[in-house]
C-alpha positions in Angstrom: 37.4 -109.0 32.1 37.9 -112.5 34.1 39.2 -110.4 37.4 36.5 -108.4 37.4 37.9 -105.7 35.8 35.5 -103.0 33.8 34.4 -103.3 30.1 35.9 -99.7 29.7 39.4 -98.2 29.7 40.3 -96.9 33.3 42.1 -94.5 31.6 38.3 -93.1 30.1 36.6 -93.4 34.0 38.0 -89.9 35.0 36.2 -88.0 32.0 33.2 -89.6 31.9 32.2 -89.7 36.0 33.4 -86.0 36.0 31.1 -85.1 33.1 28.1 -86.8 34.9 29.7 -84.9 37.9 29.5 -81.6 36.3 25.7 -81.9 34.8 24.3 -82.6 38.4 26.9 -80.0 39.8 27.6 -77.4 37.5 29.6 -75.1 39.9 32.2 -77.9 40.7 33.4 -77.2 37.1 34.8 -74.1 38.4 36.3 -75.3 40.9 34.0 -74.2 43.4 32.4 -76.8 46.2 29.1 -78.1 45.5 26.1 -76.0 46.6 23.8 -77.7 49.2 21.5 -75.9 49.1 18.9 -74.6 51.5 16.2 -77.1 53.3 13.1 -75.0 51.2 15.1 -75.6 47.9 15.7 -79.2 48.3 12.4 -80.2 49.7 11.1 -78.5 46.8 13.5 -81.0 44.1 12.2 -83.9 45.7 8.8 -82.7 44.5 10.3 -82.7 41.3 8.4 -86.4 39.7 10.1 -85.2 35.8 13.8 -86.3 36.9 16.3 -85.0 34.2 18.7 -88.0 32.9 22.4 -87.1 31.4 22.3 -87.7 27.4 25.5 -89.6 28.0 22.8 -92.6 29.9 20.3 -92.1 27.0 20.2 -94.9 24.1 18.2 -93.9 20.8 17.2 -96.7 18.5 15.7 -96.5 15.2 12.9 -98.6 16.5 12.3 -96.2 19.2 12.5 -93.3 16.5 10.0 -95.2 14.7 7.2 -95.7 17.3 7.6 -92.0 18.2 6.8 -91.1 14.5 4.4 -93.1 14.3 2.3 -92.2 17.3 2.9 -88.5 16.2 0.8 -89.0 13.7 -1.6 -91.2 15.3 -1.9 -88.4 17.9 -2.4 -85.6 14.6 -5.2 -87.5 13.7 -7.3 -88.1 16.9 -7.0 -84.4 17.7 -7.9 -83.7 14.6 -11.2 -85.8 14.8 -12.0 -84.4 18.1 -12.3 -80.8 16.7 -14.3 -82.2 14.4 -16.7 -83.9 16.5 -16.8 -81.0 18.4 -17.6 -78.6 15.8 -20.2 -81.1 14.4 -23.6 -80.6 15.1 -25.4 -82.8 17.8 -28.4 -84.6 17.1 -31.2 -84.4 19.9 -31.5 -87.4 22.1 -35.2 -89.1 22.4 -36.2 -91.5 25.3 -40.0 -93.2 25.4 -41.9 -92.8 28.5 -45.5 -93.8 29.7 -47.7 -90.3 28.3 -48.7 -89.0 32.2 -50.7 -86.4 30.1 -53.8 -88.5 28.9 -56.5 -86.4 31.3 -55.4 -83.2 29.2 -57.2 -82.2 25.6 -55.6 -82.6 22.5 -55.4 -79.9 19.7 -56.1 -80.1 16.2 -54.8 -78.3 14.0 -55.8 -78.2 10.0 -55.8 -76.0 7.0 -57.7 -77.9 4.0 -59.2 -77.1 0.9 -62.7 -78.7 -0.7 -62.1 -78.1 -4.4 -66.0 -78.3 -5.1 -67.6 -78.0 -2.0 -69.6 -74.6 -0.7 -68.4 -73.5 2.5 -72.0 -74.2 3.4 -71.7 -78.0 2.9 -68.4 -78.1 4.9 -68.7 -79.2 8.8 -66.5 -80.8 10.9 -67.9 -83.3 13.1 -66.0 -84.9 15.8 -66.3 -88.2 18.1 -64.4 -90.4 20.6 -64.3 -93.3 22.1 -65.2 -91.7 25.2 -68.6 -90.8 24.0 -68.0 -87.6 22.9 -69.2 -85.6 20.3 -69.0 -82.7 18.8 -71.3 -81.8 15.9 -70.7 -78.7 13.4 -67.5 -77.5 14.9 -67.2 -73.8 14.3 -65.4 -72.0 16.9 -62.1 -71.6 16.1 -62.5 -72.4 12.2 -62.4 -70.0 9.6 -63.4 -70.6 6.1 -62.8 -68.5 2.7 -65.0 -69.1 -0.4 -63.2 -70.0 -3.2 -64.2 -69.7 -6.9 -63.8 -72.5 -9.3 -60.2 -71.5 -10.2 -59.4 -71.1 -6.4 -59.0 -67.5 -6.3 -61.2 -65.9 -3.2 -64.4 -64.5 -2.6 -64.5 -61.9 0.0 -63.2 -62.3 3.1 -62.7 -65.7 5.5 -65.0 -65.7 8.2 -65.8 -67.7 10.7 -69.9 -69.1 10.9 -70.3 -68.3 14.8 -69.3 -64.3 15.5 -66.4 -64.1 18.1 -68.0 -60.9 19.5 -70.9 -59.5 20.5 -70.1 -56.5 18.5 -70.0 -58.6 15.2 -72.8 -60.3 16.1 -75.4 -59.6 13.6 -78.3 -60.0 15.2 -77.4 -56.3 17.7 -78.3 -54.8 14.6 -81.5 -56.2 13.6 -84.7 -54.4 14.5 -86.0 -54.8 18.2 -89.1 -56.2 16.9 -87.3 -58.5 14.1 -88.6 -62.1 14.0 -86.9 -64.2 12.1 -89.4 -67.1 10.6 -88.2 -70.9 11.1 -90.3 -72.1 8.0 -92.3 -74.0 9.5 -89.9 -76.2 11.9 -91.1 -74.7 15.3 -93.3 -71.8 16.1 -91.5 -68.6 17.5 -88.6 -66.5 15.9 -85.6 -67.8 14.8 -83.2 -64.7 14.3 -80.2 -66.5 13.5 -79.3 -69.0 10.6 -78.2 -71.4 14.0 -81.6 -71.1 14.9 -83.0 -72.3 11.8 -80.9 -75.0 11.6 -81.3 -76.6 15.0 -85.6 -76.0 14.4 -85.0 -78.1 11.2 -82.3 -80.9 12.5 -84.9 -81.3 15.3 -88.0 -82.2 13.3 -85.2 -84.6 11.2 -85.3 -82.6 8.1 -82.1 -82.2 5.8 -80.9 -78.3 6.2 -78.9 -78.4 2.4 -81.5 -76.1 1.2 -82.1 -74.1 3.7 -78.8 -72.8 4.7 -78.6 -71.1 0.8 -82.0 -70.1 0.8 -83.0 -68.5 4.5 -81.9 -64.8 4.8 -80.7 -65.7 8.3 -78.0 -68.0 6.7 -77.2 -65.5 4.1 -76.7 -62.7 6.4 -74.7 -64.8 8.9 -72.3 -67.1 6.8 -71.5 -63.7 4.1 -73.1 -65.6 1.5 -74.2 -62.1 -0.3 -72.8 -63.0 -3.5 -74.5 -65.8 -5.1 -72.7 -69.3 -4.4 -72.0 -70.5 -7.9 -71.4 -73.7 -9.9 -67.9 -75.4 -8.6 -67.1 -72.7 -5.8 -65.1 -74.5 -3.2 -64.1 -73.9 0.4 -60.8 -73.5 2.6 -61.2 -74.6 6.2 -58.9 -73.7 8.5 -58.4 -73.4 12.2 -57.8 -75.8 15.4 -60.0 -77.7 17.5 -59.6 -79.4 20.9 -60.9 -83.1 21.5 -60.0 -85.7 24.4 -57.0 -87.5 23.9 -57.9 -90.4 23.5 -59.0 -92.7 20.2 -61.5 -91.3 17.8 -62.3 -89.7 14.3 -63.2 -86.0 13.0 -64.3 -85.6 9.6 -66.4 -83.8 7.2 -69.0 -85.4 5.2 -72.3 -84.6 3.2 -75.8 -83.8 4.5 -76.3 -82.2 8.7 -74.4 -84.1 11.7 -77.3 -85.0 14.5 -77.3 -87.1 17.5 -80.1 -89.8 17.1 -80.4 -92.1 19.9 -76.8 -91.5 21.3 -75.5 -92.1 17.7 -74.2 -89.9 15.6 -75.7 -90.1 12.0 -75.8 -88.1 9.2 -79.1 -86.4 7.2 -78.8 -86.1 3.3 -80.3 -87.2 0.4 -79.1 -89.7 -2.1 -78.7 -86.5 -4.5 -76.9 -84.8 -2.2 -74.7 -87.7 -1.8 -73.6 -88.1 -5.3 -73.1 -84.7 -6.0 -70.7 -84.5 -2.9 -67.3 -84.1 -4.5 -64.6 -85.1 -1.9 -61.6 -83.9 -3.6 -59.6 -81.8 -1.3 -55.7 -80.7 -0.2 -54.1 -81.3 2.7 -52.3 -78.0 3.3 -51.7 -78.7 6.8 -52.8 -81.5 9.5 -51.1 -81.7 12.8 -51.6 -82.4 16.3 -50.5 -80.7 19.4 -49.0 -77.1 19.9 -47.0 -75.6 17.2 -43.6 -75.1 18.0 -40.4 -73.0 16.7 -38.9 -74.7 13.5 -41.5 -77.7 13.3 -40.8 -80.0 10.6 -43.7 -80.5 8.0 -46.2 -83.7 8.8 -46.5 -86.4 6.8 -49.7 -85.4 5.5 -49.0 -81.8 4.7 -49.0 -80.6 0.9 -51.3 -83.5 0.4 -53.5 -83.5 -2.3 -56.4 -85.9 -3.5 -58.5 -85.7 -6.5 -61.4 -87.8 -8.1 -61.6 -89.1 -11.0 -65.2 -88.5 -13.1 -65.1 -92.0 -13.4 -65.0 -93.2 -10.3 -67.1 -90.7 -8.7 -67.4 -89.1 -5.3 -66.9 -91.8 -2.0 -64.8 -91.6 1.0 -61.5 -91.0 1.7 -59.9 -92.6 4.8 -57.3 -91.6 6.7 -56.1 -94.1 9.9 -53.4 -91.8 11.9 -51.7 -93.8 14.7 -50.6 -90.8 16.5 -47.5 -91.1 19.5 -47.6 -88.1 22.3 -44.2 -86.2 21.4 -42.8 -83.5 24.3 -39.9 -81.2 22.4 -38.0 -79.3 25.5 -37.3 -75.2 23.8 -35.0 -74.7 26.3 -33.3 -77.3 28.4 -31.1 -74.9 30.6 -34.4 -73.1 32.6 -34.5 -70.8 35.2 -37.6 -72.2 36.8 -35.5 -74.1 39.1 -34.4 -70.9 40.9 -37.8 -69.4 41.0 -39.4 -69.1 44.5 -42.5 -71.4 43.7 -43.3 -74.9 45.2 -41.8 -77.7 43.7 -44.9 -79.5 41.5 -45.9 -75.4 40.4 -42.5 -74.8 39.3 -42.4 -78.5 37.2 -45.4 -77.3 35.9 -44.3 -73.9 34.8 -41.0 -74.7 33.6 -43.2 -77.7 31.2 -45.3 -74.9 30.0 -42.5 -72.4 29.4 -39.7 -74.6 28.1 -41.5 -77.4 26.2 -44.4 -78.3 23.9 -46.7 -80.6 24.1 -47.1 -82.3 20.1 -47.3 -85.5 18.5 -46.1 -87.4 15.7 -48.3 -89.6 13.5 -48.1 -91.9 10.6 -50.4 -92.8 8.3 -52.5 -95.3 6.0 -55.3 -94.3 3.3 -58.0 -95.6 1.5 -61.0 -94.3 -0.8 -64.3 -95.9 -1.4 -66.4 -95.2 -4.4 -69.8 -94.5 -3.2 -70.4 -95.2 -7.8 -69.5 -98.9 -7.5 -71.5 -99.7 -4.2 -75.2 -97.9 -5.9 -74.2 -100.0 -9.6 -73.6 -103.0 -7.4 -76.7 -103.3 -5.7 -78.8 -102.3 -8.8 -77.8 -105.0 -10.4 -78.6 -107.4 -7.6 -81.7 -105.6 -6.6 -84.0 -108.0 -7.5 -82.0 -111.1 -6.2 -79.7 -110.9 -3.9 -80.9 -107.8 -1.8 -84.2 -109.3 -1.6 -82.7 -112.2 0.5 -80.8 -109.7 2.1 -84.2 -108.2 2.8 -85.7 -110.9 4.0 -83.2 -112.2 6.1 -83.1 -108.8 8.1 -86.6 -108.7 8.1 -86.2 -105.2 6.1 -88.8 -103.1 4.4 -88.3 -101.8 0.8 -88.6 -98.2 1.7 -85.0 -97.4 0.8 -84.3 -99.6 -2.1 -80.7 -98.4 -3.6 -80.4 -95.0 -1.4 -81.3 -97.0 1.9 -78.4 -99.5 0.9 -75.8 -97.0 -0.2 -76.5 -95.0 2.6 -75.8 -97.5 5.2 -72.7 -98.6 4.0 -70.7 -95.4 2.6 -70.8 -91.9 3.2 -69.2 -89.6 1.2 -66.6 -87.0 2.9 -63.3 -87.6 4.2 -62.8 -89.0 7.5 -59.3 -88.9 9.8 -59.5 -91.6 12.3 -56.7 -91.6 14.7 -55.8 -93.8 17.7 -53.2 -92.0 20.6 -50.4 -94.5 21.7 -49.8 -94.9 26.3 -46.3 -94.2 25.1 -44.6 -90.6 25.0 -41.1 -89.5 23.1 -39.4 -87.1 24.6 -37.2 -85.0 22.6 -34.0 -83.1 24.4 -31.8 -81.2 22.0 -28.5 -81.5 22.3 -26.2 -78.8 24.2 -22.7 -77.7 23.0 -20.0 -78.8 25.1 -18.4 -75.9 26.5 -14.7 -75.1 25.1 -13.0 -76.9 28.0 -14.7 -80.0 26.9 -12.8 -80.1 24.0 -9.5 -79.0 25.6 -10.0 -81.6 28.2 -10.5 -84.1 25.5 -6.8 -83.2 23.5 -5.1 -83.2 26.2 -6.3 -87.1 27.0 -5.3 -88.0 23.5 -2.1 -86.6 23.7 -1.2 -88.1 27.5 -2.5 -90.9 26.2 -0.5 -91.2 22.8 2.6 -90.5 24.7 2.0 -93.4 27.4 1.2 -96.1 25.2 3.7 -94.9 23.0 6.2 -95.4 25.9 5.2 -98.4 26.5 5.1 -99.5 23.0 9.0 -98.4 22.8 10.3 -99.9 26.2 8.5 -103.2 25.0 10.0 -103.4 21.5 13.9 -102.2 23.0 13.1 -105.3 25.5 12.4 -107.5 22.8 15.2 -106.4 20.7 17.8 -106.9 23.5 16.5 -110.7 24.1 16.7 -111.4 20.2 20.4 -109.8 20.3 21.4 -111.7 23.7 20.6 -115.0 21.8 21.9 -114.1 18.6 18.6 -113.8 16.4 19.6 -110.3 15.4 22.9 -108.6 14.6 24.6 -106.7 17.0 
């Protein structure tokens, strides 16, 4: 060992080189001199980067055995996860945008029920903030009588006739003149008619919509309307998008110097039973497996005691696009770029919103018993202060601070959500993904194993462990 002389035996050099020989060389072993070779074959082996070691040069450790167990199962469970992630099912992703659609109109979609309210008594009014209104909506609502116990009475119907063929005033006489009861002179053939004579002279059109043949020919009022009968309203209507209110409440909608007020008597008002069900309120196109709003199977129902008032509804609405089909064709088709946007928008998205939602109701009982009370006192200074006449006394008071009906005001956000669903990763994905887990297991469980053999070594060479 001092000379220089090897740690093994000479006598076991022979074997053991000739052995090594013979792996790299097989045909030596038979005697036969190594094969070169051609110049194809061993450019090719140089290509070869997985260079086979003897097992004579190899060293297994228990450590090592170890670490390769252990990232095994490390390895098991990561490609185990991976299927699992890929089989799961991928949530849509949502981004928020500035809404680039304000110019357009916004639909409204509803399907109520007035538990005590004729069909005749129910119209929907509507109003912005841009100054417009819309009074007596009825194109593109239907409404169905109901009785008391909710069951129907005839058909639903819809107050202004979609065609001239169901129009009935084609088959009224040619001389037929309709009278307007004293509102205007002329003919008024059609319950509209009688309705816009008496909203113009200012007078309250309860009566007359049950009592003029006109209005019992054209709203299919032929069977008597009976104590407690209800209505269901249903249908759409389109409005600006921008911030305002729609809402149906007692007496006849009229526009009175650019403001929008409502005609009824204190009778009516009290007798104006509010409660309703919510069967469906939504904004925006309907689209394929649309989740229920927060306001749907909603139901609200007075108490005797408390009496009729208002119901409130404040809706902060936010402009939701929901993309049908994310992989279109539009982008092949032939048509300019900003027609084609536009297209593949209308085809392959729709245009809805989500909302949520406060409440409150307001006894219209507590405001008139209030101010009876104080009628003598304190609404005579109130009186006098505003330099107000006593031609209303309780009804004038009442009526200028509560209205009976239910009211949905609603404010639209600047912001939009748009709403991608998720695609499934094709197969390869998920192939691609095991196989990185598995190089990956078995580099860093290389490197794991040549660090802890190092380690070992240094701790033998200075005697911390046993050899």
């Amino acid at each position: 060992m001092s000379n220089g002389a090897p740690p093994w035996p000479q006598s076991s050099m022979g074997p053991m080189l000739r052995r090594r020989h013979e792996a790299v060389n097989p045909a030596s072993g038979n005697g036969a001199a190594p094969r070169e070779g051609t110049l194809l074959e061993r450019t090719i082996k140089q290509l070869d980067v997985y260079a086979r070691v003897d097992e004579d040069l190899q060293v297994r450790t228990e450590t090592g055995a170890a670490v390769t167990i252990g990232f095994w199962v490390l390895m098991v469970v990561l490609c185990v996860g991976e299927v699992q992630a890929y089989r799961k099912v991928q949530a849509p992703t949502e981004r928020v945008v500035v809404d680039s659609t304000m110019g357009q109109k916004l639909r409204i979609n509803i399907d109520m029920t007035f538990h005590s309210i004729p069909c005749l008594d129910v119209h929907v009014d509507a109003m912005d903030v841009a100054g417009d209104n819309q009074i007596d909506i009825d194109h593109g609502m239907w409404k169905q009588r109901l009785d008391p116990d909710g069951s129907a009475i005839g058909e639903a119907f819809m107050e202004v006739p979609g065609k001239v063929d169901d129009d009935p005033a084609q088959s009224l006489p040619e001389d037929y003149c309709g009278s307007c009861f004293g509102a205007k002179e002329g003919c008024c053939n059609m319950c509209r008619d009688v309705v816009e004579a008496y909203t113009a002279k200012g007078w309250s059109v309860q009566d007359i919509r049950r009592t003029a043949e006109q209005c019992i020919r054209d709203n299919h009022i032929e069977t008597p309307i009976v104590i407690g009968e209800g209505c269901n309203l249903s249908g759409f209507m389109s409005v600006n998008k921008v911030s305002g209110n729609f809402h149906v409440a007692t007496g006849e909608g009229v526009m009175r110097e650019g403001r929008h007020v409502h005609l009824y008597t204190m009778e009516q008002a009290v007798g104006f039973n509010t409660s309703h069900s919510i069967n469906l309120l939504s904004f925006g196109e309907p689209y394929p497996g649309m989740k229920p709003n927060p306001l749907d199977s909603t139901s609200r129902i007075i108490d005797e005691d408390v009496g009729t008032g208002a119901f409130q509804y404040y809706i902060k609405l936010v402009p939701t696009v929901h993309s049908l089909n994310p992989q279109s064709e539009t982008s092949r088709s032939p048509l300019p770029k900003g027609k084609r946007e536009e297209a593949e928008q209308q085809q392959h998205s729709s245009l809805t919103s989500q909302f949520t939602y406060t409440y409150k109701f307001r006894s219209l009982k507590g405001l008139t018993e209030y101010h009876a009370d104080h009628e003598e006192g304190e609404e005579q200074a109130k009186e006098a202060e505003k330099g107000s006449t006593k031609d209303g006394g309780v009804n004038s008071f009442a009526n200028s601070v509560l209205l009976p009906g239910v009211f949905f005001v609603y404010d639209v956000s600047p912001f939009m959500v748009e709403v991608v669903p998720a695609e499934q990763p094709p197969f390869s994905h998920l192939l691609i993904r095991l196989c990185a887990v598995a190089g990956g297991a078995f580099a860093i469980s290389g490197i794991v194993d040549s660090a802890v053999f190092y380690l070992s070594n240094r701790l033998r060479r200075h005697g911390v462990l046993g050899k």
